[in-house]
DOMINU-831417 format. One record per residue (C-alpha): y, x, z; residue number from 1. Coordinates in nm, 4 decimals. Example, Ala and Ser with C-alpha at 12.3 -4.5 7.8 and 13.67 -1.06 7.14 Angstrom:
REM residues 2
@Y = -0.4500 | X = 1.2300 | Z = 0.7800 | resi = 1;
@Y = -0.1060 | X = 1.3670 | Z = 0.7140 | resi = 2;
***
This chain:
REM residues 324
@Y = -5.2009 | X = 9.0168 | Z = -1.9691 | resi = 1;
@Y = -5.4680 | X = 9.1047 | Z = -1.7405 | resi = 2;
@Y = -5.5376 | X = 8.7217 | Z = -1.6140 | resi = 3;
@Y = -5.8507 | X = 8.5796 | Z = -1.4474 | resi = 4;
@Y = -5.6940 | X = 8.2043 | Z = -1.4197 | resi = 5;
@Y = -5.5816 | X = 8.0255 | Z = -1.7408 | resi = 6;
@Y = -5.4650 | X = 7.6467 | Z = -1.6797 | resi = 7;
@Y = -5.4113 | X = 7.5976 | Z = -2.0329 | resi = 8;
@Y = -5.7963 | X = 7.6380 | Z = -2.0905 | resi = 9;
@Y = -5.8269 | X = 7.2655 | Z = -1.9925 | resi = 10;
@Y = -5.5544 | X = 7.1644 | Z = -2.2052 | resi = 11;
@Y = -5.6591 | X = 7.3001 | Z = -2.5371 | resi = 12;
@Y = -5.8129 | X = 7.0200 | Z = -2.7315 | resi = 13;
@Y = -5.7998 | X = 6.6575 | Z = -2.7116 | resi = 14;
@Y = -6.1604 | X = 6.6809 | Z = -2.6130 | resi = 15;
@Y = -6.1209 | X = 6.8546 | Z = -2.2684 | resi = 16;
@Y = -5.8113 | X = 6.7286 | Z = -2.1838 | resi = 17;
@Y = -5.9924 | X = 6.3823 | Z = -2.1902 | resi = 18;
@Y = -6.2641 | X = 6.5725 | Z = -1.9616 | resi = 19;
@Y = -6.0717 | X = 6.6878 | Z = -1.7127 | resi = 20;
@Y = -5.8367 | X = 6.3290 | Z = -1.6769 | resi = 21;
@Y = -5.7846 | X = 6.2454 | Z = -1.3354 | resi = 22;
@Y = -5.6418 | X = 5.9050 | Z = -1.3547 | resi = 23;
@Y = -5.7400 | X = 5.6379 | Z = -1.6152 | resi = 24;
@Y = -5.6165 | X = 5.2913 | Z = -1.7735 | resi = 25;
@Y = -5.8352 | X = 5.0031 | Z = -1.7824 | resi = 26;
@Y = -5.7273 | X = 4.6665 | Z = -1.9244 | resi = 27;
@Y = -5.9317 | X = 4.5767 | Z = -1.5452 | resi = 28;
@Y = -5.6358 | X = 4.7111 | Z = -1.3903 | resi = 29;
@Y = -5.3800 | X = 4.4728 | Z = -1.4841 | resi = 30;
@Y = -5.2632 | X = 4.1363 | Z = -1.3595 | resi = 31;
@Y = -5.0851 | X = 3.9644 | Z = -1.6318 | resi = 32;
@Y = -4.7801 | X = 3.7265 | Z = -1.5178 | resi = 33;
@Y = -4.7099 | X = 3.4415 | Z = -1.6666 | resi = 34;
@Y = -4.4176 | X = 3.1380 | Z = -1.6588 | resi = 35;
@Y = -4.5478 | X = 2.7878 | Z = -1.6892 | resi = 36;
@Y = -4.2887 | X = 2.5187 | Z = -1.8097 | resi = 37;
@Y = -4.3372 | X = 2.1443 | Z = -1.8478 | resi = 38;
@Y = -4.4375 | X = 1.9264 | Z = -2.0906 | resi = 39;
@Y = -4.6423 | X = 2.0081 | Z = -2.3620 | resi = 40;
@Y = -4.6512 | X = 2.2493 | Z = -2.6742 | resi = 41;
@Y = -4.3017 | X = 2.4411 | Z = -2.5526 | resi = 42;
@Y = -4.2508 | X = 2.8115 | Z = -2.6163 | resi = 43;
@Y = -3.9537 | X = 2.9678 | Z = -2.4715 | resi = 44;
@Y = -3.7849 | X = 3.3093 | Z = -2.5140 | resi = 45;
@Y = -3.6680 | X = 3.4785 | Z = -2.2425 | resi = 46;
@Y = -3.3483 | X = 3.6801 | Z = -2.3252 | resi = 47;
@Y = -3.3607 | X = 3.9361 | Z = -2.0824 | resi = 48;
@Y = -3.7051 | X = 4.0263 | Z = -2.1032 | resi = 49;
@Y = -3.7883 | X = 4.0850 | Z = -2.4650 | resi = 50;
@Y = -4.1406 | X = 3.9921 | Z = -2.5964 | resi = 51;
@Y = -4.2148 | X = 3.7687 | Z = -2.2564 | resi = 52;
@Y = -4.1763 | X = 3.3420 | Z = -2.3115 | resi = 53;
@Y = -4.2074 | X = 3.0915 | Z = -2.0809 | resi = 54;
@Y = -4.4721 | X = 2.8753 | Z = -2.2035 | resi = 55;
@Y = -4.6066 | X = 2.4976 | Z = -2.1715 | resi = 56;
@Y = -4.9818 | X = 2.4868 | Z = -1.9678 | resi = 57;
@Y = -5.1190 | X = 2.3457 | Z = -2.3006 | resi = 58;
@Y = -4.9800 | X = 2.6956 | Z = -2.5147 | resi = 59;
@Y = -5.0449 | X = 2.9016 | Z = -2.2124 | resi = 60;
@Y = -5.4342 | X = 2.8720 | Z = -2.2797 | resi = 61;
@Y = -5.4049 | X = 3.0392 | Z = -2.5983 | resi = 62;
@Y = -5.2199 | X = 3.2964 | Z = -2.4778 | resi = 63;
@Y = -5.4651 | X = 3.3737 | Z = -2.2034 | resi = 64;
@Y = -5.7365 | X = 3.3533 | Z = -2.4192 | resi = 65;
@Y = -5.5529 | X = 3.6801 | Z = -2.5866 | resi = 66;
@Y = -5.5351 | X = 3.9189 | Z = -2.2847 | resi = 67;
@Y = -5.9049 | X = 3.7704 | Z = -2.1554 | resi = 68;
@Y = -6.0788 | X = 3.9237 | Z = -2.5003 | resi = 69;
@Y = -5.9115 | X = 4.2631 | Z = -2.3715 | resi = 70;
@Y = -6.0438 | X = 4.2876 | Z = -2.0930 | resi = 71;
@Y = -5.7910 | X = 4.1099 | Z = -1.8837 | resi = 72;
@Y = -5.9306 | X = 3.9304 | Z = -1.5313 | resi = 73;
@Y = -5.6888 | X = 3.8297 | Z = -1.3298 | resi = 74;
@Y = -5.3169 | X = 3.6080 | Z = -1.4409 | resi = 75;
@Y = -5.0773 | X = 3.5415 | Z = -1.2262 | resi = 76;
@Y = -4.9116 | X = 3.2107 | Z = -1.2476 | resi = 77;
@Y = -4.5559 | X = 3.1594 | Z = -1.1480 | resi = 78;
@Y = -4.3441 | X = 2.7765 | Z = -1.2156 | resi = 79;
@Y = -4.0034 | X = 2.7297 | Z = -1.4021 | resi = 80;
@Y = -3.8435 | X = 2.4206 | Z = -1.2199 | resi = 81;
@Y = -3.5730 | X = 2.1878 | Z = -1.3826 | resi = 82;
@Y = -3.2676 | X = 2.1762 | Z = -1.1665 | resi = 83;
@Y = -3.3213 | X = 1.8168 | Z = -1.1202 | resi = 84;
@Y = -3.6314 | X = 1.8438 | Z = -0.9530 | resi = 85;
@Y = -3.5428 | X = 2.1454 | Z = -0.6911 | resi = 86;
@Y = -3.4143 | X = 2.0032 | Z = -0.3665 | resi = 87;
@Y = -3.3248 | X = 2.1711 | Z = -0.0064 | resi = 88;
@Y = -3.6899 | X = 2.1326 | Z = 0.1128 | resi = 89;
@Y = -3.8345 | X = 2.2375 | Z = -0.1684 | resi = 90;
@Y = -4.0501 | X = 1.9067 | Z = -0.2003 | resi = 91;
@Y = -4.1423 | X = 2.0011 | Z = -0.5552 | resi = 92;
@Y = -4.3978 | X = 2.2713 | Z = -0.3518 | resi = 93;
@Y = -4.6229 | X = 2.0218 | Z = -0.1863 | resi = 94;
@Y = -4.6953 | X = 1.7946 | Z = -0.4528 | resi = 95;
@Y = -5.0495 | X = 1.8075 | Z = -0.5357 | resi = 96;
@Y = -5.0036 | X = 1.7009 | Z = -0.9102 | resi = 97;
@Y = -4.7621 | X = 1.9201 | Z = -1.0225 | resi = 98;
@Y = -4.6937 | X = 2.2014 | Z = -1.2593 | resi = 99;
@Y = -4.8778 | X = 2.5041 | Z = -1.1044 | resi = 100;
@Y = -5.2025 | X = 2.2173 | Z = -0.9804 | resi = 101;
@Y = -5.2588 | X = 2.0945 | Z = -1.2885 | resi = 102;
@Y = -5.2495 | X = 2.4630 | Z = -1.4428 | resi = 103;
@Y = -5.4691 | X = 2.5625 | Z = -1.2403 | resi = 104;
@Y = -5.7563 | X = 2.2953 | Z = -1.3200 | resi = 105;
@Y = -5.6273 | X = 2.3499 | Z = -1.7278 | resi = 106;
@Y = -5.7195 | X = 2.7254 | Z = -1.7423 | resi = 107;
@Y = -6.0183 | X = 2.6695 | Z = -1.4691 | resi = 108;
@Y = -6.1668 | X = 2.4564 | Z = -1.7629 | resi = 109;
@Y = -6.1517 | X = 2.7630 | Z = -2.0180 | resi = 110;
@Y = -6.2168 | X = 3.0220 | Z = -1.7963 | resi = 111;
@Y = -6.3788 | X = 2.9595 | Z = -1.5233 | resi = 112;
@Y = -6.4572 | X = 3.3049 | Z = -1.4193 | resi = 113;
@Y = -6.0846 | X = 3.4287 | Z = -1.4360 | resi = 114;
@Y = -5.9112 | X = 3.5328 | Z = -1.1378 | resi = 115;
@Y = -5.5668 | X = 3.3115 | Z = -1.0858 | resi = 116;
@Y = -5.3468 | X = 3.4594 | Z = -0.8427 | resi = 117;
@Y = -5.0323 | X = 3.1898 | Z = -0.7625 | resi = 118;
@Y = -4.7522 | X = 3.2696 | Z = -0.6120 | resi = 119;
@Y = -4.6500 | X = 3.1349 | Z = -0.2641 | resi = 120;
@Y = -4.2191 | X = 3.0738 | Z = -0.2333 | resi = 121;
@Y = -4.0246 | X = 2.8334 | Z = -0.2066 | resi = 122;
@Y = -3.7288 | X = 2.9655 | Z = -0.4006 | resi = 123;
@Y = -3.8232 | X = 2.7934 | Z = -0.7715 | resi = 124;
@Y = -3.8332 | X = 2.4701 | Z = -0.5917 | resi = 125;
@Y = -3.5378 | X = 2.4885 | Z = -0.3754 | resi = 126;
@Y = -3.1754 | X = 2.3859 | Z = -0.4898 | resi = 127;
@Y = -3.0112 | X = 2.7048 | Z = -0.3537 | resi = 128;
@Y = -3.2389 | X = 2.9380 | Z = -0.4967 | resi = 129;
@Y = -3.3339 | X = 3.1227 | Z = -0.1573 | resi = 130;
@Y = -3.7121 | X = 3.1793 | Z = -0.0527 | resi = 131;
@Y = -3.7111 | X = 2.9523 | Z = 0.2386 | resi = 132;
@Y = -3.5747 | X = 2.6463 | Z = 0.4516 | resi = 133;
@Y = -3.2359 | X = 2.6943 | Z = 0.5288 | resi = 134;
@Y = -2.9927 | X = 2.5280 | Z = 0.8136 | resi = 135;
@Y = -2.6430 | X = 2.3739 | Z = 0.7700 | resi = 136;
@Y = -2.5184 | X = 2.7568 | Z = 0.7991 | resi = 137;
@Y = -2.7006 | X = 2.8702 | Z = 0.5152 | resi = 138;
@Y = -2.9812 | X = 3.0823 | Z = 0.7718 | resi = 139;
@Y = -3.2829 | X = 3.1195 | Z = 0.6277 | resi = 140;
@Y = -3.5777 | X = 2.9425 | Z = 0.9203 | resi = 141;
@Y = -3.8276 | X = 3.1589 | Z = 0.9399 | resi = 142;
@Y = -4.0621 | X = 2.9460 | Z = 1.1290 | resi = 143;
@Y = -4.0141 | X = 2.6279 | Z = 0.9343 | resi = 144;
@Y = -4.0345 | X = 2.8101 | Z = 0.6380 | resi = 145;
@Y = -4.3883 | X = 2.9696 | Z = 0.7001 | resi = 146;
@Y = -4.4829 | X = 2.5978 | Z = 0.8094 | resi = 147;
@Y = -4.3863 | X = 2.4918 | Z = 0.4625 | resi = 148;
@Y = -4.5961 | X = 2.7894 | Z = 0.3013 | resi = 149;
@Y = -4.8772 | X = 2.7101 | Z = 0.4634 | resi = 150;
@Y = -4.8948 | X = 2.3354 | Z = 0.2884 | resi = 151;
@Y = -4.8130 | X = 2.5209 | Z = -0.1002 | resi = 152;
@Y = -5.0774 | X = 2.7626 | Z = -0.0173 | resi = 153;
@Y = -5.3387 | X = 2.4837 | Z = 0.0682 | resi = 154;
@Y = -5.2619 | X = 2.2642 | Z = -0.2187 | resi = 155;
@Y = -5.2871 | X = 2.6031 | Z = -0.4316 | resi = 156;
@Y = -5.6125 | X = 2.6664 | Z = -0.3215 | resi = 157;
@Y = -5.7387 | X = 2.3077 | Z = -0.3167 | resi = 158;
@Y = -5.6626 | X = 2.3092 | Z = -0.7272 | resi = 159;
@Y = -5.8891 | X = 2.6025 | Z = -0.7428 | resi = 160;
@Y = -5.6235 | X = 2.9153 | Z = -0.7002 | resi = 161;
@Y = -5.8342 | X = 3.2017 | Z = -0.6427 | resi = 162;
@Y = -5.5699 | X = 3.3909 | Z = -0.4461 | resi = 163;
@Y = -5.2332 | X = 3.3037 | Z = -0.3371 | resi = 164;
@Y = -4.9860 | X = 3.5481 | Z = -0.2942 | resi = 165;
@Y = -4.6830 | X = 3.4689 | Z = -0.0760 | resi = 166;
@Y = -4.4018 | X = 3.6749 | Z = -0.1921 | resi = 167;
@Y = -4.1300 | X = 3.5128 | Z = 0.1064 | resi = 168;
@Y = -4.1496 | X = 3.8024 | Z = 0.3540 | resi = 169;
@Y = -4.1123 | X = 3.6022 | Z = 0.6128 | resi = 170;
@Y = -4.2509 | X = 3.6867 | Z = 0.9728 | resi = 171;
@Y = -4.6072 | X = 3.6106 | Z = 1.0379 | resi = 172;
@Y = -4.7201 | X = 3.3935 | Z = 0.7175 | resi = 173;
@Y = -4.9791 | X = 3.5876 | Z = 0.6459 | resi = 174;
@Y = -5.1483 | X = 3.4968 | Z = 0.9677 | resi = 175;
@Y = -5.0492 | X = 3.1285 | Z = 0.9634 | resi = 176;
@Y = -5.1352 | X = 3.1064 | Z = 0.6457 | resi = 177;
@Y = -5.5039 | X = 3.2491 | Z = 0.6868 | resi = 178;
@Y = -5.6025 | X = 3.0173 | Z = 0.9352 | resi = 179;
@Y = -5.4718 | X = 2.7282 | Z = 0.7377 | resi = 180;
@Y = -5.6961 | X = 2.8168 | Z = 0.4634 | resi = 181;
@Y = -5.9788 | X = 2.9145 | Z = 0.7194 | resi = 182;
@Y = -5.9316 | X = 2.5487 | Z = 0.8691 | resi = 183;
@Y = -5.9329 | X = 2.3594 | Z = 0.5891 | resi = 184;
@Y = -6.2079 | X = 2.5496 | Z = 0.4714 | resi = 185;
@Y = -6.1067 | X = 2.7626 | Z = 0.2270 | resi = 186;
@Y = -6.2312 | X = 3.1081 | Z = 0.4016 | resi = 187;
@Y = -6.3208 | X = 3.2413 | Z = 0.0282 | resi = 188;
@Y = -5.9381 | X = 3.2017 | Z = -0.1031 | resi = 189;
@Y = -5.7818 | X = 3.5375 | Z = -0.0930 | resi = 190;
@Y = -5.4169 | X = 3.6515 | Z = 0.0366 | resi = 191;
@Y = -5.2277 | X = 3.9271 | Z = -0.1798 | resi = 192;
@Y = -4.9286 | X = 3.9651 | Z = 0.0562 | resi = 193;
@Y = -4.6425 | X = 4.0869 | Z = -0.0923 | resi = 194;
@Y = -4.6252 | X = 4.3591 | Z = 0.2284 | resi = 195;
@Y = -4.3074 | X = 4.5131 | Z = 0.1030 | resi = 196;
@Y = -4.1015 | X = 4.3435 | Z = -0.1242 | resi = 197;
@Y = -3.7536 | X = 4.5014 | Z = -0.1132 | resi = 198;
@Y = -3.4277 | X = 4.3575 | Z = -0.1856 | resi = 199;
@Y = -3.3990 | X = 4.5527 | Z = -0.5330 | resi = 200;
@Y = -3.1562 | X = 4.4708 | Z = -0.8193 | resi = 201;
@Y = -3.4086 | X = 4.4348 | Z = -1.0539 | resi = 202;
@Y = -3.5258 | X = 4.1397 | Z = -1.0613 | resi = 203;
@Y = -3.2557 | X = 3.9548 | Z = -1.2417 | resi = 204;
@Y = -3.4682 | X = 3.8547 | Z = -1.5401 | resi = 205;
@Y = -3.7384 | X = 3.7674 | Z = -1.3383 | resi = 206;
@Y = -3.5132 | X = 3.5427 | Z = -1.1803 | resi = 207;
@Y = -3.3570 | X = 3.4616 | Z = -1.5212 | resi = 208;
@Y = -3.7183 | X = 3.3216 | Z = -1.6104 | resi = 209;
@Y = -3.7387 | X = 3.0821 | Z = -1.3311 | resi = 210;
@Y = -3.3824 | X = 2.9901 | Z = -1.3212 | resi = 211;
@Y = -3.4242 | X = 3.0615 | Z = -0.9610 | resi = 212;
@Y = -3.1397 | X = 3.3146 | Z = -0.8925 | resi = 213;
@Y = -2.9945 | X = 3.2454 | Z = -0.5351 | resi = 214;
@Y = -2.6383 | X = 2.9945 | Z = -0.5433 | resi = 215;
@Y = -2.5462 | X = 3.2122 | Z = -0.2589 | resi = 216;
@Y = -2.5619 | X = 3.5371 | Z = -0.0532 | resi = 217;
@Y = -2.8682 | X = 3.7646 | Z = -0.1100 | resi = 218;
@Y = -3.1611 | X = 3.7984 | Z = 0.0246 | resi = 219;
@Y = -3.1716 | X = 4.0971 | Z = 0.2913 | resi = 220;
@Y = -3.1963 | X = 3.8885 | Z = 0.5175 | resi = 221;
@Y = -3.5746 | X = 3.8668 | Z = 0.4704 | resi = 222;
@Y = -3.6289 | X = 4.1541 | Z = 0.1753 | resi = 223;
@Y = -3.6602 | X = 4.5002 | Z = 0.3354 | resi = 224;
@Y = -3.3800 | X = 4.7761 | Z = 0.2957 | resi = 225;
@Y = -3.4485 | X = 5.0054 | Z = -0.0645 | resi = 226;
@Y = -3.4142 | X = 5.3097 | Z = 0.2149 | resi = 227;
@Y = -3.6693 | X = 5.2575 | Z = 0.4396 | resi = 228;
@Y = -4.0291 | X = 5.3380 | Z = 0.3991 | resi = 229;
@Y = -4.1697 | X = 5.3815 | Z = 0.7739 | resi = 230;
@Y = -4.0616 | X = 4.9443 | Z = 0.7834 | resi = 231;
@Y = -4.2769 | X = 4.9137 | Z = 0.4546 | resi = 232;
@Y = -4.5618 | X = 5.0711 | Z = 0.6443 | resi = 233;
@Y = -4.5344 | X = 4.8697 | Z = 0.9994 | resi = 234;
@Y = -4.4983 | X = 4.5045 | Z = 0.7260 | resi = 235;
@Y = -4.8339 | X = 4.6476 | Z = 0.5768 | resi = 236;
@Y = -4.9611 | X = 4.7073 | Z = 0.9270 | resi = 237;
@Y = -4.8474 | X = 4.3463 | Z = 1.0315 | resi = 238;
@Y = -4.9998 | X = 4.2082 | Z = 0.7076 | resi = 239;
@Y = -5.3448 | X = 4.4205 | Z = 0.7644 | resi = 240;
@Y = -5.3863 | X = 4.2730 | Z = 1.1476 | resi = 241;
@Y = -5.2906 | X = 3.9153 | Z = 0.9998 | resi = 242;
@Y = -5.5851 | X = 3.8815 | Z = 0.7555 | resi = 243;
@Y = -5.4629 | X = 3.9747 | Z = 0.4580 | resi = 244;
@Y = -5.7030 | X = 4.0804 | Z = 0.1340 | resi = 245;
@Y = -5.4506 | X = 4.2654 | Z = -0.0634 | resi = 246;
@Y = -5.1575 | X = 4.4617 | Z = 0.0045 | resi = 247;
@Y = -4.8859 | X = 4.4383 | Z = -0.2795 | resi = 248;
@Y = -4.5495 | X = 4.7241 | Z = -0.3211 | resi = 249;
@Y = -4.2609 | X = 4.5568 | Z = -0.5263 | resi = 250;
@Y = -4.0994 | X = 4.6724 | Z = -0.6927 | resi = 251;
@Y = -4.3443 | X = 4.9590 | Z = -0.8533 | resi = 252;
@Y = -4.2250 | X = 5.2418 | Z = -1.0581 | resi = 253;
@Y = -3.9157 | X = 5.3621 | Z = -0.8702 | resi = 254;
@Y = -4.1004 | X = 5.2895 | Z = -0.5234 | resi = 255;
@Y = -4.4268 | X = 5.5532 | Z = -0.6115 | resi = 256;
@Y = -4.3440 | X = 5.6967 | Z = -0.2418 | resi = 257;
@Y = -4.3979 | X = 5.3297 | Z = -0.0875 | resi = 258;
@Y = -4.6949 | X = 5.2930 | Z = -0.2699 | resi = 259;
@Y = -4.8708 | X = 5.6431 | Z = -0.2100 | resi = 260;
@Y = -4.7898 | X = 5.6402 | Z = 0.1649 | resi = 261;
@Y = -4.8902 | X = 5.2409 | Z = 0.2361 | resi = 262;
@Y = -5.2482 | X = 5.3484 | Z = 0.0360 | resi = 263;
@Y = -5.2934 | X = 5.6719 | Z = 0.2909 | resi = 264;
@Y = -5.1930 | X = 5.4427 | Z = 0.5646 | resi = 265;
@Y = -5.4628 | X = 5.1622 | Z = 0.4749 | resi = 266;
@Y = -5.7905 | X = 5.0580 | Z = 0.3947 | resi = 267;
@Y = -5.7419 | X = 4.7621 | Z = 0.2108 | resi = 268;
@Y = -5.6684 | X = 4.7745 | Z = -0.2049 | resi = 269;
@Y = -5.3117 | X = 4.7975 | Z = -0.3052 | resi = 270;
@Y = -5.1258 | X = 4.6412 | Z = -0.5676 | resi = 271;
@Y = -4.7677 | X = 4.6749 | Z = -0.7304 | resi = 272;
@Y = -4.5426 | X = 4.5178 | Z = -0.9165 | resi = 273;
@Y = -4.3943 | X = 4.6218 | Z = -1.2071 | resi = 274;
@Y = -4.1148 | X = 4.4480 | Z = -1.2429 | resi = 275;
@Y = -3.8949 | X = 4.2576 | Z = -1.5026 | resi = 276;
@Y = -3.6209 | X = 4.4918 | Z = -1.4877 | resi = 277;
@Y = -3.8582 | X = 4.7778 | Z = -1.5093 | resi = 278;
@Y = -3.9984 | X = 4.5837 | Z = -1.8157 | resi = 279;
@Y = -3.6163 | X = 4.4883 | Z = -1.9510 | resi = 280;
@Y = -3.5043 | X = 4.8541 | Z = -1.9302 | resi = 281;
@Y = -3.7394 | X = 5.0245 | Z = -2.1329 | resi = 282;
@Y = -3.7534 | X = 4.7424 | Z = -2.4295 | resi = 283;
@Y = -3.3385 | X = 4.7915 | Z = -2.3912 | resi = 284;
@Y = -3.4016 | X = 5.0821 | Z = -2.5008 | resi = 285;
@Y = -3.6996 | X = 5.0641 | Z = -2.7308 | resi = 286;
@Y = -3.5039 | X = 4.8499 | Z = -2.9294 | resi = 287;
@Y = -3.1761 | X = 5.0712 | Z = -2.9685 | resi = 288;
@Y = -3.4341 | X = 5.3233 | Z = -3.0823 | resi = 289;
@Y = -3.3991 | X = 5.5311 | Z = -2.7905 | resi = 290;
@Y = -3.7421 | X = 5.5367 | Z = -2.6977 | resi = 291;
@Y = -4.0978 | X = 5.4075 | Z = -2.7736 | resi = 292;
@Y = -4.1617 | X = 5.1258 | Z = -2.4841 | resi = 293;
@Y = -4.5648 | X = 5.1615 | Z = -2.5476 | resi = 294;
@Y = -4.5600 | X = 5.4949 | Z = -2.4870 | resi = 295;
@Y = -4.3316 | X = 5.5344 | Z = -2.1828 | resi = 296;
@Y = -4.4986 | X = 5.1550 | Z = -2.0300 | resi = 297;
@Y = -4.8436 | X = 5.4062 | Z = -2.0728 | resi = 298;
@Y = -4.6952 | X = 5.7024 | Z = -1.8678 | resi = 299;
@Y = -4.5253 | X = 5.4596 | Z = -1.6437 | resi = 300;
@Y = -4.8302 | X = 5.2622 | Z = -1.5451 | resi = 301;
@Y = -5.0065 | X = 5.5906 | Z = -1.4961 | resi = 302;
@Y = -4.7575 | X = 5.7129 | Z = -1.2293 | resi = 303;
@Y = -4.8392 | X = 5.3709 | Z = -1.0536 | resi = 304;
@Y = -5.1975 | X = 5.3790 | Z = -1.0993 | resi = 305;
@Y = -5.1736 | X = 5.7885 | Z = -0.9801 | resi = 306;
@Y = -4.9733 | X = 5.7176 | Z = -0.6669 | resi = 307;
@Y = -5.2426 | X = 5.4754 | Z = -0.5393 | resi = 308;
@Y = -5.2237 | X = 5.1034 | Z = -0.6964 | resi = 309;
@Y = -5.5727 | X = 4.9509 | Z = -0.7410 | resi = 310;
@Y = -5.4388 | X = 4.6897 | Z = -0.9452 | resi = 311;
@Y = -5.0555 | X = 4.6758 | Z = -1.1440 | resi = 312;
@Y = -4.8797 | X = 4.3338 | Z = -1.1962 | resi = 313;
@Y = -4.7001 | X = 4.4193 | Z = -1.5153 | resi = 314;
@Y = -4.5052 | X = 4.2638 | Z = -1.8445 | resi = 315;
@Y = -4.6305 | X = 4.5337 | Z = -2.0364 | resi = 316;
@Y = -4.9445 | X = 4.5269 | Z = -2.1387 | resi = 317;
@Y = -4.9685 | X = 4.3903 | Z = -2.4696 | resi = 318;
@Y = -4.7565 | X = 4.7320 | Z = -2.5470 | resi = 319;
@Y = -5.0072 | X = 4.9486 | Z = -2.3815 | resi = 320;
@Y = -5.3446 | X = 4.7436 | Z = -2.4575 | resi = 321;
@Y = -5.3363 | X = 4.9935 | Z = -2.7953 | resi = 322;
@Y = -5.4333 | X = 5.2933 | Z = -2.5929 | resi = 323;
@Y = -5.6715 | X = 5.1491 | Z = -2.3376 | resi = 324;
***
């Protein structure tokens, strides 16, 4: 064949393919999640999400330690209440000495240059499982319920949080909660606004984690349509004007689209979520033998990391910390 152009050239050896590699996988990349319980020296497995525990602030340490010696620097913290401390205000937010606080100043003494990211909602803390304040019809107030954000975020950065990250999507937090922070002083405390978090189906064993799965309804009243992209780019627009740091897609891997198009739309560094039933499907099938989870969590990360996410939230990476 008389051909001037060969492709394959660059796909020869191991050696040039590595040359010519577009996109790469750092352990930098990664935001590790992880469920904080009560009490002291518990471990708990978490059925639906295979490999993933809840764990007790004094366990969690060691566990941290782990991911920080590969290259890990940023966690992301997120509470499992008991049902007999969630209420309809979600009180169990605004106190300063609770669970998520006192975690905070715990892994602050170990690792003082790691970068805690806690999550800003209401819904571990409430008694109906929904993300915000709710009136006798079972409406979720937007207004109150930003009000209430802004206190969690303040105590969360008072403790030392080094970015909260309200996950609500709730009108106008993001500004409200900026100039909170800004007037109490904390102008350094970053905002990682979930900017499109859509009402998917898979979070169940996320939700299974926190015991947090809403008593009733849904929540599409406040999480944006799966069909709609041009809305995910006016919430990052909304988000961008209101001071936030960090714009974060969830969920990740089946929303590459959202992702890629909110990054050409914006300055500001993107983040996604990959999500527990992301996570749940591929170790489903990992462990019928259908599959090998390390590798397809590898190409799966990649796609995220290719379609524009600076930074990945994922449950994965102790299966893909092997190839980084």
């Amino acid at each position: 064949m008389d051909l001037l152009k060969r492709p394959r050239r660059n796909r020869l050896s191991p050696a040039i393919r590595d040359l010519v590699q577009e996109t790469r996988l750092h352990s930098s990349d990664f935001v590790i999640p992880f469920f904080v319980l009560s009490g002291s020296n518990r471990k708990e497995a978490i059925p639906s999400m295979p490999g993933i525990y809840r764990f007790s602030k004094d366990l969690i340490i060691k566990e941290i330690e782990a991911v920080v010696k590969q290259g890990v620097l940023a966690i992301a913290l997120f509470p499992v209440i008991p049902e007999e401390e969630k209420d309809l205000a979600a009180s169990g937010a605004f106190l300063e000495n609770s669970l998520i606080p006192l975690t905070i100043l715990e892994i602050k003494k170990h690792f003082p240059h790691l970068f805690i990211i806690c999550d800003v909602a209401l819904d571990p803390y409430t008694s109906h499982g929904h993300d915000g304040i709710i009136d006798s019809s079972g409406n979720i107030l937007n207004d109150e319920t930003v009000e209430a954000l802004e206190r969690q975020a303040l105590i969360l950065a008072s403790k030392g949080a080094d970015a909260v990250a309200p996950s609500d999507m709730m009108d106008g937090r993001i500004k409200s909660i900026r100039r909170r922070l800004d007037q109490e002083s904390f102008i350094n405390t970053n905002i990682i606004s979930y900017a499109a978090k859509y009402a998917s189906s898979l979070y169940s064993p996320f939700r299974d984690a926190l015991c947090s799965s809403p008593k009733f309804g849904d929540k599409k009243s406040y999480q944006m349509n799966p069909a709609n992209v041009r809305e995910a780019l006016l919430e990052a627009k909304l988000d961008v004007e209101e001071g936030a740091d960090i714009l974060l897609i969830k969920p990740a891997s089946i929303y590459l689209d959202v992702i890629y198009r909110v990054k050409q739309e914006t300055d500001l560094p993107i983040a996604a979520y990959h999500v527990s039933g992301e996570y749940a499907m591929v170790m489903s099938a990992h462990e019928k033998g259908y599959l090998d989870a390390s590798k397809v969590f590898y190409e799966t990360l990649l796609s995220i990391k290719r379609a524009g996410a600076d930074m990945i939230f994922t449950y994965g990476f102790n299966c893909i910390a092997p190839f980084l």
